[in-house]
C-alpha positions as protocol buffer text, in pm:
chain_id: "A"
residue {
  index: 1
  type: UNK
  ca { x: 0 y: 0 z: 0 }
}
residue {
  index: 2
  type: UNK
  ca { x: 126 y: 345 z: -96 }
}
residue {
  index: 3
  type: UNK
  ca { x: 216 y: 564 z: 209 }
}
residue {
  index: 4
  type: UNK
  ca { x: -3 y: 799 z: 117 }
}
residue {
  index: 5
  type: UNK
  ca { x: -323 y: 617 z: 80 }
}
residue {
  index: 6
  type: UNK
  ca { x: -208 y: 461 z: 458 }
}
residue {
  index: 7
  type: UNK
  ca { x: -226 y: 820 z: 562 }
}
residue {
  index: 8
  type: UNK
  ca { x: -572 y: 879 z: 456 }
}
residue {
  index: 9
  type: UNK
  ca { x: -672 y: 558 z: 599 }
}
residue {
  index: 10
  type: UNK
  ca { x: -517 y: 673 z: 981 }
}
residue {
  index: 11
  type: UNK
  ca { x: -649 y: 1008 z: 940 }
}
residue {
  index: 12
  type: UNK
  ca { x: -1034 y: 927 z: 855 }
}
residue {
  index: 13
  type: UNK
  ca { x: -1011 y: 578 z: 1117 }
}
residue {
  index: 14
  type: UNK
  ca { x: -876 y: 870 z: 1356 }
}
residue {
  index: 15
  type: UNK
  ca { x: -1200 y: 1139 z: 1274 }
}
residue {
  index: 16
  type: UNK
  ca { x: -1452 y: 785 z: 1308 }
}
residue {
  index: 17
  type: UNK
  ca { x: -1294 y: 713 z: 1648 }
}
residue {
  index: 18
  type: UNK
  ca { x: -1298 y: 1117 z: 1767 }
}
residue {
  index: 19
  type: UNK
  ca { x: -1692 y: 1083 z: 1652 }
}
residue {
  index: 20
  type: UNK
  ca { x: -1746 y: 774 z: 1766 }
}
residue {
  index: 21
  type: UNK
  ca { x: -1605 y: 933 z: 2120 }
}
residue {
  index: 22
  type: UNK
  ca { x: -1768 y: 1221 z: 2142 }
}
residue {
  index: 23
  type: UNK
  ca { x: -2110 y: 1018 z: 2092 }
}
residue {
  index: 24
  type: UNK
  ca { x: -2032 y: 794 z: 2344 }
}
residue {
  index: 25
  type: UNK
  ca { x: -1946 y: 1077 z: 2616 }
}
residue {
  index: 26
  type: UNK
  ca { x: -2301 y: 1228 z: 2497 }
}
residue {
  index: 27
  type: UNK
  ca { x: -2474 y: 892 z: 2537 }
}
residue {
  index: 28
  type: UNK
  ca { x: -2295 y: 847 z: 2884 }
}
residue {
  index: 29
  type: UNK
  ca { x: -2425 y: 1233 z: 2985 }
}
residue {
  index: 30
  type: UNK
  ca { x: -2796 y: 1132 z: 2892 }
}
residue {
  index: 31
  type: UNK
  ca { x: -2760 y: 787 z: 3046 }
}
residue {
  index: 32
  type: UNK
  ca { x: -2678 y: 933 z: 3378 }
}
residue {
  index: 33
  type: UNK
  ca { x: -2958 y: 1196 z: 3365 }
}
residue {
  index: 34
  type: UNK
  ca { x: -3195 y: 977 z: 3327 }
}
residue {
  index: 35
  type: UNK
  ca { x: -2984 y: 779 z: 3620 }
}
residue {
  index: 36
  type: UNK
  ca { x: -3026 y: 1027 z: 3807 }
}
residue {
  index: 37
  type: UNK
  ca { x: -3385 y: 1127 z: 3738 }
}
residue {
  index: 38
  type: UNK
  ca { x: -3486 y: 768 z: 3825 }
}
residue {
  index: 39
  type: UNK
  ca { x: -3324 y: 811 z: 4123 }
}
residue {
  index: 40
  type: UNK
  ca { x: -3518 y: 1093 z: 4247 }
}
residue {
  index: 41
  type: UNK
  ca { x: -3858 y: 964 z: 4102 }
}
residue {
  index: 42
  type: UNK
  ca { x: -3829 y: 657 z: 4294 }
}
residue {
  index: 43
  type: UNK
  ca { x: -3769 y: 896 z: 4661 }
}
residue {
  index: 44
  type: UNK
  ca { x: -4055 y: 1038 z: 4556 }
}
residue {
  index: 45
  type: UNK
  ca { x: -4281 y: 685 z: 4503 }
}
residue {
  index: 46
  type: UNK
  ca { x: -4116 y: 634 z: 4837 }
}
residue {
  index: 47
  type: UNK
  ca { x: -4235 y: 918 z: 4986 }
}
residue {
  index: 48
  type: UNK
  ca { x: -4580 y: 946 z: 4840 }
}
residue {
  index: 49
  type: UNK
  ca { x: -4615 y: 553 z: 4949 }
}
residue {
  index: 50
  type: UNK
  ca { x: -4578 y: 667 z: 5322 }
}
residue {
  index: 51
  type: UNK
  ca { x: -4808 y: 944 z: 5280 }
}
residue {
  index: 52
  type: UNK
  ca { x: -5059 y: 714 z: 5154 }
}
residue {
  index: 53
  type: UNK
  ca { x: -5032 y: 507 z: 5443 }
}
residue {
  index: 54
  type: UNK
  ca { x: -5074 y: 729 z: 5760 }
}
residue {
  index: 55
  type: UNK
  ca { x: -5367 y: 917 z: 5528 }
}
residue {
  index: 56
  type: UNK
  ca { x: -5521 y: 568 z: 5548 }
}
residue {
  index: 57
  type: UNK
  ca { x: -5479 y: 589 z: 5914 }
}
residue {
  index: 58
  type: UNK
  ca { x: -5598 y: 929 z: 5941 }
}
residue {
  index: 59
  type: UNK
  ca { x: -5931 y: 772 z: 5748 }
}
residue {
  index: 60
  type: UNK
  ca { x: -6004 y: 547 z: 5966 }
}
residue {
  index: 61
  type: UNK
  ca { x: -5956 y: 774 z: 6264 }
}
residue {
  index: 62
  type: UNK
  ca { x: -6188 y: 1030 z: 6088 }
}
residue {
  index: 63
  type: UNK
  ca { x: -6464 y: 793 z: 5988 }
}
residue {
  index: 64
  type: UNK
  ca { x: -6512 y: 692 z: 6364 }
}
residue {
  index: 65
  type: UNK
  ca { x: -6501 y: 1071 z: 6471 }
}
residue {
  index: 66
  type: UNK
  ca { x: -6744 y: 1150 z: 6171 }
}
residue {
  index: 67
  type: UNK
  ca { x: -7018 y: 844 z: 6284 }
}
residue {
  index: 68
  type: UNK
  ca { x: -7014 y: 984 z: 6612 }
}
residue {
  index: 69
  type: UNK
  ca { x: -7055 y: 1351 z: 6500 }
}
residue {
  index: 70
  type: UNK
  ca { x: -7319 y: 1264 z: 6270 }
}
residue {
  index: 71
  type: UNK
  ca { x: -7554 y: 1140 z: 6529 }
}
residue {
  index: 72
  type: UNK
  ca { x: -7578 y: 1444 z: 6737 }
}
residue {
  index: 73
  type: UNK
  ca { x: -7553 y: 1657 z: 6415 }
}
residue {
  index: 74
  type: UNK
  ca { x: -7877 y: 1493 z: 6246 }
}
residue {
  index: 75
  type: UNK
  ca { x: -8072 y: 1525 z: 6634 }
}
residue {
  index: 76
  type: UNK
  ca { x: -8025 y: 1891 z: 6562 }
}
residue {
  index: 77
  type: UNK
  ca { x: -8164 y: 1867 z: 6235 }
}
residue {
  index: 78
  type: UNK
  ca { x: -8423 y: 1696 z: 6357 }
}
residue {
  index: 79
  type: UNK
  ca { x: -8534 y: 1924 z: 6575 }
}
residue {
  index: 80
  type: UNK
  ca { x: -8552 y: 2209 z: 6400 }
}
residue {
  index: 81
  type: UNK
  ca { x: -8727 y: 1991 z: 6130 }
}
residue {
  index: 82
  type: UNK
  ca { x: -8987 y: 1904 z: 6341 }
}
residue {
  index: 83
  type: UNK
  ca { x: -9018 y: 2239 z: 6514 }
}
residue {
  index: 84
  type: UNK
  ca { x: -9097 y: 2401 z: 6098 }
}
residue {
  index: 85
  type: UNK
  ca { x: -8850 y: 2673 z: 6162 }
}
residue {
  index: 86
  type: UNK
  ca { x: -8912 y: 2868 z: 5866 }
}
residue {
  index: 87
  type: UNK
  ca { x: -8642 y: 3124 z: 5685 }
}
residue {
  index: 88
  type: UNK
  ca { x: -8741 y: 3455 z: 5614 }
}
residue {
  index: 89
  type: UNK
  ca { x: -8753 y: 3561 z: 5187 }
}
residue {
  index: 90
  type: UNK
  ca { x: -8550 y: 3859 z: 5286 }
}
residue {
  index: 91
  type: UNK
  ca { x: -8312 y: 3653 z: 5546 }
}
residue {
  index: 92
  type: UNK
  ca { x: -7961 y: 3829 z: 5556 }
}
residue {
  index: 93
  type: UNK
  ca { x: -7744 y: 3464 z: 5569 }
}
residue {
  index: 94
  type: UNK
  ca { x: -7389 y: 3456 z: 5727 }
}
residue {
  index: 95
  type: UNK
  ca { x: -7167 y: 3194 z: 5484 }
}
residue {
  index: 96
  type: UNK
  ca { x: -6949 y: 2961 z: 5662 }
}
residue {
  index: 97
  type: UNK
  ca { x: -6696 y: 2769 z: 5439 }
}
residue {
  index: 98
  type: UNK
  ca { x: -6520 y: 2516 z: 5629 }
}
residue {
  index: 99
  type: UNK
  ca { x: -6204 y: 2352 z: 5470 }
}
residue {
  index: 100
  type: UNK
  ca { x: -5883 y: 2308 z: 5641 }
}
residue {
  index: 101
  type: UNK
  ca { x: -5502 y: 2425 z: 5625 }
}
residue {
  index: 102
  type: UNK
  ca { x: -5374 y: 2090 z: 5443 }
}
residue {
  index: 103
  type: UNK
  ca { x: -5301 y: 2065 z: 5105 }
}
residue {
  index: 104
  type: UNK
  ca { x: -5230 y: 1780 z: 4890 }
}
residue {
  index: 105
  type: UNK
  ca { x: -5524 y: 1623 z: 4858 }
}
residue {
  index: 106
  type: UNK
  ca { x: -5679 y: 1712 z: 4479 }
}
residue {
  index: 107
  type: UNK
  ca { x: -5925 y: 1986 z: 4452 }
}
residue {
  index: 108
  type: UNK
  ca { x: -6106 y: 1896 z: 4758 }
}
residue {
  index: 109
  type: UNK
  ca { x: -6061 y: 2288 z: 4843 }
}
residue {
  index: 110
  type: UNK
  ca { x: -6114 y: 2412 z: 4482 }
}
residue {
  index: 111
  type: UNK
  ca { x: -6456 y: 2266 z: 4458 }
}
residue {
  index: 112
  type: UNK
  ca { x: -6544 y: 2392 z: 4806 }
}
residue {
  index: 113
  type: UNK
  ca { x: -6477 y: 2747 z: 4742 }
}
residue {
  index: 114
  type: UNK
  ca { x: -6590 y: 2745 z: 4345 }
}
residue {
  index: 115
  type: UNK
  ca { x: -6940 y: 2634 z: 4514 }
}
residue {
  index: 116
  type: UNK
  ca { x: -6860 y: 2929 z: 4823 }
}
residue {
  index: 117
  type: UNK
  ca { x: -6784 y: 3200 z: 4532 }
}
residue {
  index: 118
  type: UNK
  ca { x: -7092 y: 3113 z: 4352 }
}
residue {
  index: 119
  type: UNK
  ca { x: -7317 y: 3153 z: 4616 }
}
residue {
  index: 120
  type: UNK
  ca { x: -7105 y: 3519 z: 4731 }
}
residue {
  index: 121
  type: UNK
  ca { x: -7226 y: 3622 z: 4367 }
}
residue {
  index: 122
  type: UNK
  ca { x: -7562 y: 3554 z: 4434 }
}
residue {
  index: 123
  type: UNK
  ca { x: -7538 y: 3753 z: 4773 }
}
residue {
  index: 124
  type: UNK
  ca { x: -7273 y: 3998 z: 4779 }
}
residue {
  index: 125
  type: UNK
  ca { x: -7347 y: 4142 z: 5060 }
}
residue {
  index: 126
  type: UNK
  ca { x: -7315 y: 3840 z: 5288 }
}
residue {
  index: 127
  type: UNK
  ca { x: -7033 y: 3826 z: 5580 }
}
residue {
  index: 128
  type: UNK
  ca { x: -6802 y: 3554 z: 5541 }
}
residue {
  index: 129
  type: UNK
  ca { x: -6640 y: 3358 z: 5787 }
}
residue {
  index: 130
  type: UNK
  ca { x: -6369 y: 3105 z: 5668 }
}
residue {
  index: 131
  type: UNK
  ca { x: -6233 y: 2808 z: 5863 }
}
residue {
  index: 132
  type: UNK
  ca { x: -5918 y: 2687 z: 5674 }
}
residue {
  index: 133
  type: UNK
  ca { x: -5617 y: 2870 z: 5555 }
}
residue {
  index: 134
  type: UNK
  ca { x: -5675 y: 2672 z: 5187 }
}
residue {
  index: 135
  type: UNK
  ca { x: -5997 y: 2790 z: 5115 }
}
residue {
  index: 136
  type: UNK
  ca { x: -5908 y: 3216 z: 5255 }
}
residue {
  index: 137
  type: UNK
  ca { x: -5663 y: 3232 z: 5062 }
}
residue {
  index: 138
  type: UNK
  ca { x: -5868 y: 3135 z: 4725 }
}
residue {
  index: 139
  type: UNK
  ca { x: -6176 y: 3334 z: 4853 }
}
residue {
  index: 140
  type: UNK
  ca { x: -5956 y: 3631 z: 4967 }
}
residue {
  index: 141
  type: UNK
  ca { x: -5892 y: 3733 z: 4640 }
}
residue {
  index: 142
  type: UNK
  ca { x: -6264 y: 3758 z: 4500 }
}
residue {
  index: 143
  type: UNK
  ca { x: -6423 y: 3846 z: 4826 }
}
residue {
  index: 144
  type: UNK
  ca { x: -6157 y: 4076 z: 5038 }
}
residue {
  index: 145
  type: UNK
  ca { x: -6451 y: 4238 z: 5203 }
}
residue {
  index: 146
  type: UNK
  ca { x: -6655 y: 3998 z: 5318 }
}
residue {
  index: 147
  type: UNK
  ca { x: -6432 y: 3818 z: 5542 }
}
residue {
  index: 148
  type: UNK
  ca { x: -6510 y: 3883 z: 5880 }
}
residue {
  index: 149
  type: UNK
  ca { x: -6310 y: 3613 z: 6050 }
}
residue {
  index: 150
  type: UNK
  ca { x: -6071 y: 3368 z: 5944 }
}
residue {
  index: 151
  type: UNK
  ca { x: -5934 y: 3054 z: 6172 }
}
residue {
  index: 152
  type: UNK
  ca { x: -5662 y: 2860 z: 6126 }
}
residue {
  index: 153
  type: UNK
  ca { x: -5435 y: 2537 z: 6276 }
}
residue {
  index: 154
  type: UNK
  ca { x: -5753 y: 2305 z: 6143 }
}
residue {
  index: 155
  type: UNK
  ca { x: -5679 y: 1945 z: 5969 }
}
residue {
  index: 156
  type: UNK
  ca { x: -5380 y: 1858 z: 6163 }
}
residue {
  index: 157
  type: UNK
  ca { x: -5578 y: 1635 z: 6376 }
}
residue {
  index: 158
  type: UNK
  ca { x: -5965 y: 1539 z: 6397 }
}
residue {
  index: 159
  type: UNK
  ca { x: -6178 y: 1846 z: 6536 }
}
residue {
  index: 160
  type: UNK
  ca { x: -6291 y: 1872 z: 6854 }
}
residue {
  index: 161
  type: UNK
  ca { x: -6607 y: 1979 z: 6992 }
}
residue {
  index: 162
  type: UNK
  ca { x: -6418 y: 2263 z: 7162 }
}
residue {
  index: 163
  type: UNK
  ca { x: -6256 y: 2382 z: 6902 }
}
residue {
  index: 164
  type: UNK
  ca { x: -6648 y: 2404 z: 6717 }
}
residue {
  index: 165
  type: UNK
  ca { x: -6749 y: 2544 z: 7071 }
}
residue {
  index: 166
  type: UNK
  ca { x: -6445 y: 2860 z: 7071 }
}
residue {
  index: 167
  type: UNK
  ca { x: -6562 y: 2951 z: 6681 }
}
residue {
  index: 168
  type: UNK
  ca { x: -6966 y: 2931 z: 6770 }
}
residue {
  index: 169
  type: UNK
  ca { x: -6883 y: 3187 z: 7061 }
}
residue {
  index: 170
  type: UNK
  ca { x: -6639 y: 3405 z: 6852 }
}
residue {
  index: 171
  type: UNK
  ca { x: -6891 y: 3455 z: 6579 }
}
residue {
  index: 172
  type: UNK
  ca { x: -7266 y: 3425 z: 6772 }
}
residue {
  index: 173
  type: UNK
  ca { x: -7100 y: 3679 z: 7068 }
}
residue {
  index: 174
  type: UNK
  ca { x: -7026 y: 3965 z: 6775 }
}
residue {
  index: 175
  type: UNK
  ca { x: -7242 y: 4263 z: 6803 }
}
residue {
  index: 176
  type: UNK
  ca { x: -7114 y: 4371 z: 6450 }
}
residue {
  index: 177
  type: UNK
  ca { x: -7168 y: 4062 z: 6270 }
}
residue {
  index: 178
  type: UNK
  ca { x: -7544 y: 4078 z: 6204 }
}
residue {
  index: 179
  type: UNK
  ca { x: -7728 y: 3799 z: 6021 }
}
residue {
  index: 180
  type: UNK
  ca { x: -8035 y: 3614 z: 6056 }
}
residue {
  index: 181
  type: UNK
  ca { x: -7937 y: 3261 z: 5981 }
}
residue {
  index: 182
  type: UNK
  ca { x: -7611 y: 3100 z: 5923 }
}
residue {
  index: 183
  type: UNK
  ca { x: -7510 y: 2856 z: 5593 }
}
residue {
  index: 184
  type: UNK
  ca { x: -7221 y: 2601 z: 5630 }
}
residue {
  index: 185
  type: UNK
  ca { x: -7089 y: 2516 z: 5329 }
}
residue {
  index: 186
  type: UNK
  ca { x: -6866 y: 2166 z: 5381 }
}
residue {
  index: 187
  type: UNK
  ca { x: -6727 y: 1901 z: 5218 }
}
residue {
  index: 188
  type: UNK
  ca { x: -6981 y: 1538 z: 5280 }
}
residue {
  index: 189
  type: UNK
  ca { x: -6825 y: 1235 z: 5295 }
}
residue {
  index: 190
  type: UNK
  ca { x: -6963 y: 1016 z: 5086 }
}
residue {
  index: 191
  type: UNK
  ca { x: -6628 y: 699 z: 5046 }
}
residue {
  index: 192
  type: UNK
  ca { x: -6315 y: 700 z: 5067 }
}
residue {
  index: 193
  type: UNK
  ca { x: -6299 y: 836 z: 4715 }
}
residue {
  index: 194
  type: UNK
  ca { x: -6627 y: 1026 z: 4715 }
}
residue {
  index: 195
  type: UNK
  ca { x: -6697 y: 1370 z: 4868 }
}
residue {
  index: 196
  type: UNK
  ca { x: -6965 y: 1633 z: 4800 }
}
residue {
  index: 197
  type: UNK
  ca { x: -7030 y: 1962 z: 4875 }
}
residue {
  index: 198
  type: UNK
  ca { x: -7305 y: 2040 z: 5137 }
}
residue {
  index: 199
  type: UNK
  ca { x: -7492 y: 2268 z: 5349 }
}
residue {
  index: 200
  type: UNK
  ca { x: -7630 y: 2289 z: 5699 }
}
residue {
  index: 201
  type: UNK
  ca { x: -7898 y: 2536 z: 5723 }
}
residue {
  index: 202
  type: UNK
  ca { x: -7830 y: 2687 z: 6097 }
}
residue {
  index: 203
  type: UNK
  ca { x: -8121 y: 2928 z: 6261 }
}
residue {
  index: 204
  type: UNK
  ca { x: -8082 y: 3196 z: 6529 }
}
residue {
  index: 205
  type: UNK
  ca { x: -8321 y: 3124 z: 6825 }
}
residue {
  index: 206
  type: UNK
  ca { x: -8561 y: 3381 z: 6753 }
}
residue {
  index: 207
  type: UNK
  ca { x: -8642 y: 3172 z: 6469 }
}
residue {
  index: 208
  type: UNK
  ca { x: -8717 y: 2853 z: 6661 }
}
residue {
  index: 209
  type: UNK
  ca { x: -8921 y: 3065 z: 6915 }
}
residue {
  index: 210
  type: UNK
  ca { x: -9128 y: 3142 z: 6685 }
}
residue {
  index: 211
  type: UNK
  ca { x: -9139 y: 2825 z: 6493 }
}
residue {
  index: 212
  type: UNK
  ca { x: -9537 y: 2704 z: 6507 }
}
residue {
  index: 213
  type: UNK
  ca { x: -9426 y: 2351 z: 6663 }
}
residue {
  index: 214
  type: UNK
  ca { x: -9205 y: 2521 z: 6886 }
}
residue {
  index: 215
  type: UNK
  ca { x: -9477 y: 2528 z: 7228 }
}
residue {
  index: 216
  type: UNK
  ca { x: -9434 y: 2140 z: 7201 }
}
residue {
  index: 217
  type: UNK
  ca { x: -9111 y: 2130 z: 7369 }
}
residue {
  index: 218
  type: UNK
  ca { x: -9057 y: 2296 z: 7736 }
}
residue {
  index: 219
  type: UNK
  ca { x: -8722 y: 2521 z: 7749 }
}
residue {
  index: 220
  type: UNK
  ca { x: -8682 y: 2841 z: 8042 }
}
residue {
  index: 221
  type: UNK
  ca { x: -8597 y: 3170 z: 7941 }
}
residue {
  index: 222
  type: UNK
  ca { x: -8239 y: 3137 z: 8062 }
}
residue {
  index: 223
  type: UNK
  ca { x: -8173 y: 2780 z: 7858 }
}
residue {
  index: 224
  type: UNK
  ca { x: -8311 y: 2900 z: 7518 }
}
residue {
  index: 225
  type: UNK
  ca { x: -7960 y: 3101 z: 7435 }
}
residue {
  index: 226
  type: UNK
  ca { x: -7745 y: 2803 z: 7542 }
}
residue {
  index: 227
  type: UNK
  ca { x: -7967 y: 2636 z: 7338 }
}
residue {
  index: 228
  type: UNK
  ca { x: -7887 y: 2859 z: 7008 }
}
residue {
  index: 229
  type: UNK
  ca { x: -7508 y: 2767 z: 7072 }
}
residue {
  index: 230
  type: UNK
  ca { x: -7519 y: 2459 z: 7111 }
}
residue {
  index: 231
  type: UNK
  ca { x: -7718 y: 2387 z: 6761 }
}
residue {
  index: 232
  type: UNK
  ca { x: -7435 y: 2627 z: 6601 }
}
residue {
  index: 233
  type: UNK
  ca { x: -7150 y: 2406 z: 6756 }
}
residue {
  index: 234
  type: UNK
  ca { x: -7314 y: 2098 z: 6676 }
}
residue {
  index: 235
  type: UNK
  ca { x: -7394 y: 2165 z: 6340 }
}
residue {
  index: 236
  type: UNK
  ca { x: -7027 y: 2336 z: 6327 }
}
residue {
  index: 237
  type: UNK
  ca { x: -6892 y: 2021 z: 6438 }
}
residue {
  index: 238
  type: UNK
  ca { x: -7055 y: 1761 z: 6277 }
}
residue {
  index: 239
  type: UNK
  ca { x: -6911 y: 1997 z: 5949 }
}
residue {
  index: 240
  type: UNK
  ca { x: -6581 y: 2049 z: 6043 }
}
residue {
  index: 241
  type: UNK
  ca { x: -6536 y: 1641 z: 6122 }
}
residue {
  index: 242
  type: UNK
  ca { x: -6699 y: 1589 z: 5789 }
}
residue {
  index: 243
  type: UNK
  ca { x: -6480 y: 1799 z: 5561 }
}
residue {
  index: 244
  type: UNK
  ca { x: -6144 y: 1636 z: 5778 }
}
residue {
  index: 245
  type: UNK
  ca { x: -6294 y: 1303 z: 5666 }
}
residue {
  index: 246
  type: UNK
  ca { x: -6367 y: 1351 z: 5327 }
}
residue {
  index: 247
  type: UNK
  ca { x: -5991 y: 1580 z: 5310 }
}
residue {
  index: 248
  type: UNK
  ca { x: -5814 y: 1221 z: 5463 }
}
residue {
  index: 249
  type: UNK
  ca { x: -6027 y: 986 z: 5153 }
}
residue {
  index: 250
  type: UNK
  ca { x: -5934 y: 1248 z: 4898 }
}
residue {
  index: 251
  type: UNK
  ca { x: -5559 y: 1270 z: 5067 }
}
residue {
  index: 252
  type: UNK
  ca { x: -5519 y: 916 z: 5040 }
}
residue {
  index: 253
  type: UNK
  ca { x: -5660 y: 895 z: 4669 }
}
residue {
  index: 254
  type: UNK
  ca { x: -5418 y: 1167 z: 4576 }
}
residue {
  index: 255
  type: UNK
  ca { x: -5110 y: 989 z: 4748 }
}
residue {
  index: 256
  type: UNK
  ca { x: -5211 y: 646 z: 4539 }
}
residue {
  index: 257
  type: UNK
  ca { x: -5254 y: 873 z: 4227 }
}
residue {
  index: 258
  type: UNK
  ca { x: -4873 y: 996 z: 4254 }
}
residue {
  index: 259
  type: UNK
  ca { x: -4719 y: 637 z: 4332 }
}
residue {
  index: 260
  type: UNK
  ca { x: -4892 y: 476 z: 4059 }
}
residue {
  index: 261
  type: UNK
  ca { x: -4774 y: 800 z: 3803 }
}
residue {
  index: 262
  type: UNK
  ca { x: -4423 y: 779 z: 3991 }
}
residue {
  index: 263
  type: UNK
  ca { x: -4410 y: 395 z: 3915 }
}
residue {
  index: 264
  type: UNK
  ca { x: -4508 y: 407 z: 3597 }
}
residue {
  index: 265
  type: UNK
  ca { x: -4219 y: 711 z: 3541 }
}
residue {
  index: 266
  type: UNK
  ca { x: -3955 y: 493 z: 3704 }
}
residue {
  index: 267
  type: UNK
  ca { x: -4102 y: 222 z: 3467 }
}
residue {
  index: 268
  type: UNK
  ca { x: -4064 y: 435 z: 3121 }
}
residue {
  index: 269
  type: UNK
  ca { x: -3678 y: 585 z: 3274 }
}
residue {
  index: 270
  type: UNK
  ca { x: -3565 y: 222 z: 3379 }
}
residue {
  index: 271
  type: UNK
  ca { x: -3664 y: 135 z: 2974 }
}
residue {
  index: 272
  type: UNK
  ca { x: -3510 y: 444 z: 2844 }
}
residue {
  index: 273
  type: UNK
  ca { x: -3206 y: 386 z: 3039 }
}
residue {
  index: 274
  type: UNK
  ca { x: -3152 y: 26 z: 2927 }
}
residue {
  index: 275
  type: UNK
  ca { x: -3195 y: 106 z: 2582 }
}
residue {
  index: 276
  type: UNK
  ca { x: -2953 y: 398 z: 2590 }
}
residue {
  index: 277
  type: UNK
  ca { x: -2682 y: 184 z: 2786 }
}
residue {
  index: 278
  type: UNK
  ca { x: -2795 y: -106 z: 2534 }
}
residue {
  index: 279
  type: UNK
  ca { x: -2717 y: 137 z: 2219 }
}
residue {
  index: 280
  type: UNK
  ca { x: -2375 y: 248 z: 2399 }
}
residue {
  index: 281
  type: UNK
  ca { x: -2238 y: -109 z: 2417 }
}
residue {
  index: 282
  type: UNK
  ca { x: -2353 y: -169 z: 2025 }
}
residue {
  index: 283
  type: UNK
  ca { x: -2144 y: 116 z: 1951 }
}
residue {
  index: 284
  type: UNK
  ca { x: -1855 y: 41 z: 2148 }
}
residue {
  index: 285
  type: UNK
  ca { x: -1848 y: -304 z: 1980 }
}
residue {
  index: 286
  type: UNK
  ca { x: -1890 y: -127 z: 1645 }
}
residue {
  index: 287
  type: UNK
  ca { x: -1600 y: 67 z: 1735 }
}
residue {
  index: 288
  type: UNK
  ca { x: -1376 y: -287 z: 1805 }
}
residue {
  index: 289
  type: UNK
  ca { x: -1460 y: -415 z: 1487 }
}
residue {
  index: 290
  type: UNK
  ca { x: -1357 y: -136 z: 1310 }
}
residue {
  index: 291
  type: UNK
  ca { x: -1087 y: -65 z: 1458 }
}
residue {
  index: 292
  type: UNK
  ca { x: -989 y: -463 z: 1399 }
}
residue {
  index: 293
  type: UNK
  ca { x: -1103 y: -442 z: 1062 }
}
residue {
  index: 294
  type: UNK
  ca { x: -923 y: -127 z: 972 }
}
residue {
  index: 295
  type: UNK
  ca { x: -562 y: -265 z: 1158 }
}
């Protein structure tokens, strides 16, 4: 072989092997992004796993709290069923929206304060009081005014009665807060994976006093304004441990949701890595041969 036509050979099996290197060193940068992504998609299946099973827990803990709540909550009902209370046409309502301060758990707050904002544009002049950090700050921004309160530290643990008992006596002992009867908008639990949005009607004594079934029933003068908050508690309550149950089925839907998807990513990566670390080794065999052929 001439020397000349050996130098062209070198020269263009030297430019194969500088391309064949430089697409191997790009191969081995993708291969460990995706490394590295799979990595941190399967901490996050880990995660969302453990998140999945303490909101599990937390169901089962609310469901018990929520039986018990809705006995004493459909007693009040009852009574003011069966007393005919009857609401006024021009009624001024007070709108309670009770969600909670948790997130991750869909649009369990979303559709709670859509439903909220649509009844706001039917009566914008009604007060507002807001239990839940999730749903002020999505209401705060159509409704500014209307708030009148605001509580938070809710959904960290089942509600108590006392905690129902402290927001009844914030809002019924106002002198400025005038309204006739009171609407809680809530979250019903209907499954584990099932929640509507609900209301409890709740009426001021003077209402029930002047109910027509109301003589029935024997209450003193001094009892009757216990009486009005205690029905506001109860039906407070029996809200506030029905949205935490329904936010604990939706949580725990949510946290399956995101380790299935995060499965299913690590899944897709683990193929996408295999095949790129499949097409490396091809290439570094091509490479060999070459090289062997070419010597």
């Amino acid at each position: 072989m001439p020397f000349a036509c050996f130098t062209d050979l070198l020269s263009t099996t030297c430019w194969i092997h500088e391309l064949s290197v430089l697409g191997q060193t790009r191969n081995m940068a993708a291969l460990r992004e995706i490394q590295a992504r799979r990595k941190s998609v399967t901490n996050i299946s880990k995660i969302t796993a453990s998140m999945k099973m303490i909101a599990s827990t937390k169901t089962t803990r609310a469901q018990r709290a929520m039986n018990v709540a809705r006995i004493y909550g459909k007693v009040s009902n009852n009574f003011v069923e069966q007393v005919e209370v009857k609401k006024a046409d021009s009624a001024k309502e007070l709108l309670v929206t009770v969600s909670s301060d948790k997130g991750l758990c869909g649009g369990i707050h979303s559709s709670l304060s859509r439903q909220s904002r649509n009844f706001l544009a039917q009566n914008p002049d009604a007060p507002l009081v807001i239990l839940g950090d999730k749903a002020k700050a999505q209401l705060q921004r159509s409704y500014p005014n209307n708030i009148k309160y605001s509580f938070n530290q809710l959904g960290s643990s089942v509600p108590t009665f006392d905690e129902a008992s402290t927001i009844a006596s914030t809002v019924l002992n106002d002198k400025d807060l005038e309204f006739d009867n009171a609407k809680l908008m809530y979250n019903r639990f209907v499954s584990a994976i099932a929640f509507e949005t609900d209301t409890i009607e709740c009426y001021p004594i003077s209402q029930i006093v002047e109910a027509p079934n109301f003589k029935s029933y024997e209450f003193q003068e001094d009892v009757l304004q216990n009486l009005n908050e205690f029905l506001f508690a109860n039906s407070l309550h029996w809200a506030l441990v029905e949205g935490h149950a329904s936010e604990m089925g939706a949580k725990r839907t949510a946290m399956e949701n995101a380790t299935k998807n995060a499965n299913d990513m690590i899944n897709r990566l683990s193929l996408q890595y295999n095949r790129g670390r499949q097409a490396v080794i091809t290439n570094e065999l091509i490479d060999i041969i070459t090289g062997a052929s070419a010597l």
